[in-house]
C-alpha positions as CSV (number, residue, x, y, z in Angstrom):
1,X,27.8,15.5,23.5
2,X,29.3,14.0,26.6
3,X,26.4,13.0,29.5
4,X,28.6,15.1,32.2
5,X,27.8,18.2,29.7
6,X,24.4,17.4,29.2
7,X,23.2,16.8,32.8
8,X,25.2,20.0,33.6
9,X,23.5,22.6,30.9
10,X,20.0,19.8,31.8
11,X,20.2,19.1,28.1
12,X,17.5,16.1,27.4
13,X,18.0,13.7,24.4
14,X,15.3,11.5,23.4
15,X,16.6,8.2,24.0
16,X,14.1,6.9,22.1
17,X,15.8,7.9,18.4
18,X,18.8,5.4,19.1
19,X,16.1,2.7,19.6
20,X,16.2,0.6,16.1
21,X,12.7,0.1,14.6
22,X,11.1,-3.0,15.4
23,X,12.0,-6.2,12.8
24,X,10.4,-5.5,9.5
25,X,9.3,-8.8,8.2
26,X,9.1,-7.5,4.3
27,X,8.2,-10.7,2.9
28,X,5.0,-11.6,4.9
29,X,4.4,-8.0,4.4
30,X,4.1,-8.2,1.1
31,X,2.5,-11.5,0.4
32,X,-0.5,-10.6,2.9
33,X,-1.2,-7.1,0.7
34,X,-0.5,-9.0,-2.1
35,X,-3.0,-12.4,-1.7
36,X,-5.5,-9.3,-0.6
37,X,-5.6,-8.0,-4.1
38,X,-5.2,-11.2,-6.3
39,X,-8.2,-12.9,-4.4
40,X,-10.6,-9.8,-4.7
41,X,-9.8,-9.6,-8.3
42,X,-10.4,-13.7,-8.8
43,X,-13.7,-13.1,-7.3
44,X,-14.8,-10.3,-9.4
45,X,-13.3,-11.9,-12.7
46,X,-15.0,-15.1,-11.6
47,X,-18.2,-13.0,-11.0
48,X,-18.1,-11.2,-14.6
49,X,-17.3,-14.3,-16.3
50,X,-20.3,-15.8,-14.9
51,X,-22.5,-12.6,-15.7
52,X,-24.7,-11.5,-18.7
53,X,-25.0,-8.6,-20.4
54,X,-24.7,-5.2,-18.5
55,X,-24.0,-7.1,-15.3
56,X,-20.5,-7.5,-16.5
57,X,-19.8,-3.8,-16.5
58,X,-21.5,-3.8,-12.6
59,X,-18.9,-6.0,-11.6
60,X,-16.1,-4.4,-13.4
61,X,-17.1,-0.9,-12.0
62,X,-17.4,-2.7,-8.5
63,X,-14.2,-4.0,-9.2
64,X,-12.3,-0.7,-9.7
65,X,-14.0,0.0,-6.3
66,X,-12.4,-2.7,-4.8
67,X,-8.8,-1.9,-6.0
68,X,-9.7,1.9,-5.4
69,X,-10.7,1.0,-1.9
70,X,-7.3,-1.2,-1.7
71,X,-4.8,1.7,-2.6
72,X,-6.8,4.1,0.1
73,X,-5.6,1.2,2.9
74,X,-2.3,0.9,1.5
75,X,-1.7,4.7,1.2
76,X,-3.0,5.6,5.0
77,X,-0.7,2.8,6.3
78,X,2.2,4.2,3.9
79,X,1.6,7.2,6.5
80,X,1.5,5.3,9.4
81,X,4.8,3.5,8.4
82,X,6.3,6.4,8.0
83,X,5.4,7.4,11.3
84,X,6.7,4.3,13.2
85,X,9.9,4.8,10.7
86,X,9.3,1.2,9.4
87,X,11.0,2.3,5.8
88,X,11.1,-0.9,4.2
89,X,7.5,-1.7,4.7
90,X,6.5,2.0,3.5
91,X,8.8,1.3,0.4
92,X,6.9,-1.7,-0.2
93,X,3.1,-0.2,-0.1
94,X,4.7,2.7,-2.0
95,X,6.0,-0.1,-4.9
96,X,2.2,-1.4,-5.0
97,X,0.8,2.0,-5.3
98,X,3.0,2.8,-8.1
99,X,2.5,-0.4,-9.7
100,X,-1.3,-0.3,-9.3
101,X,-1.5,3.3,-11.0
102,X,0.5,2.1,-13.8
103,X,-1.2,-0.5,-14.6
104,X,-4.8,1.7,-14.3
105,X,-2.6,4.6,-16.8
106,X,-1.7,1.6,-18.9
107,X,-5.6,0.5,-19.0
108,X,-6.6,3.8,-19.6
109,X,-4.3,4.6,-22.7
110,X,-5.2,1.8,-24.3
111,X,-9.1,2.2,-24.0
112,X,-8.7,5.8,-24.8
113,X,-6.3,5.7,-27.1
114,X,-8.2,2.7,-29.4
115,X,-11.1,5.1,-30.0
């Protein structure tokens, strides 16, 4: 709509739409979510390979914690994302929650499905 228009019926447009999201850096993005969850789940495999008998399923359980605790984060700030209209980076976190419960489903059909 022409300004003239506008400033004659006092229409206001949010200026701040035609403002272009702030630079979405997808790759350090990803690599900082990623080293997250690769170095927690070193450090619990490191731990259950050092462990003994029931210990091992302590760490394991703890270990689902972890990753459980890592998809919470990586959900709320698909949210956030969303919010700031940074798509990319939601994309991303929504890639590694996907991939993450896949991998669980996987685990799961196989346990289950081997009894």
């Amino acid at each position: 709509m022409n300004r003239e228009l506008r400033e004659l019926f006092e229409i206001k447009q949010d200026e701040e739409k035609n403002i272009q999201p702030a630079d979405q850096n997808v790759k350090n993005h990803i690599l900082i979510r990623l080293a997250a969850l690769i170095f927690g789940s070193i450090v619990f495999f490191i731990a259950m390979t050092q462990a003994k008998g029931w210990d091992v399923l302590g760490y394991l359980f703890f270990m689902m914690i972890f990753h459980a605790v890592w998809l919470l984060f990586i959900i709320i700030e698909m949210a956030i994302l969303q919010g700031n209209e940074k798509l990319k980076l939601r994309n991303v976190n929504l890639t590694f929650t996907l991939i993450l419960l896949l991998i669980y489903g996987i685990g799961a059909a196989v346990i289950l499905g081997g009894s």
